[in-house]
N, C-alpha and C positions, 0 to 999 in steps of 0.2 A: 829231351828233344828241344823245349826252350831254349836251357843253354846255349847250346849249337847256333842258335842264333839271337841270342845277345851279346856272343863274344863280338863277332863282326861288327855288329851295328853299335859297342861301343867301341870299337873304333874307327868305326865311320862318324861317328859324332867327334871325338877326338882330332883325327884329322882334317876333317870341314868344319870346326868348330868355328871359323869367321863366316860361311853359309850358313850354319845354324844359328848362328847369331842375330845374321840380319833376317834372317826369316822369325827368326822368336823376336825382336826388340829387344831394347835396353830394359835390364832385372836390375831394377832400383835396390833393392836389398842385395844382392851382387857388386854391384858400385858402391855402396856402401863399405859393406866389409871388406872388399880385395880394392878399394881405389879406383881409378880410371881404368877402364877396360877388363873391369870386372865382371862383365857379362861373358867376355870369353873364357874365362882363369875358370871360373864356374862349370860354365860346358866342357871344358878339357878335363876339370876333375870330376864330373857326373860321367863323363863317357871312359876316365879310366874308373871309376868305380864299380861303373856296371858289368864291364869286363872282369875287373876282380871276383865279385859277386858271381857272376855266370861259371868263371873257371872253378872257384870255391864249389860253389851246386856240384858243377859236373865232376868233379871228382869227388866228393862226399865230404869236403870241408866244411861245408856252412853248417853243419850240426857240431863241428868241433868250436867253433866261432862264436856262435849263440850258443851255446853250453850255460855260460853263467847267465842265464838269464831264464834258464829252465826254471830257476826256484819263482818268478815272476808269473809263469802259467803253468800250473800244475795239470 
């Protein structure tokens, strides 16, 4: 049921990623690594991530994804 709605709302962050921006401020460690207007580049790839993430879940991807990592928590 989550899923269902983390797809949306990553792309509603995606999309208004300059409103998200200026409601969050400037992410010093974002400028940093992506340069000038690094705060956005950041929220455009947090809000396609979480989309990935969500669709992964909702179809039962995200256990083939973390697989290797099983051996990490037994």
């Amino acid at each position: 049921m989550l899923a269902w709605l983390l797809i949306p709302a990553g792309i509603a962050i995606t999309v208004f990623s300059e409103k998200v921006g200026n409601f969050t401020g400037e992410m010093s460690f974002a400028e940093t690594a992506f340069g000038p207007g690094g705060t956005y580049v950041f929220i455009k790839i947090f809000g396609v991530m979480t989309s990935f993430v969500a669709f992964a879940w909702l179809i039962g991807g995200l256990e083939i994804l973390l697989s290797p990592l099983q051996f990490l928590f037994p």
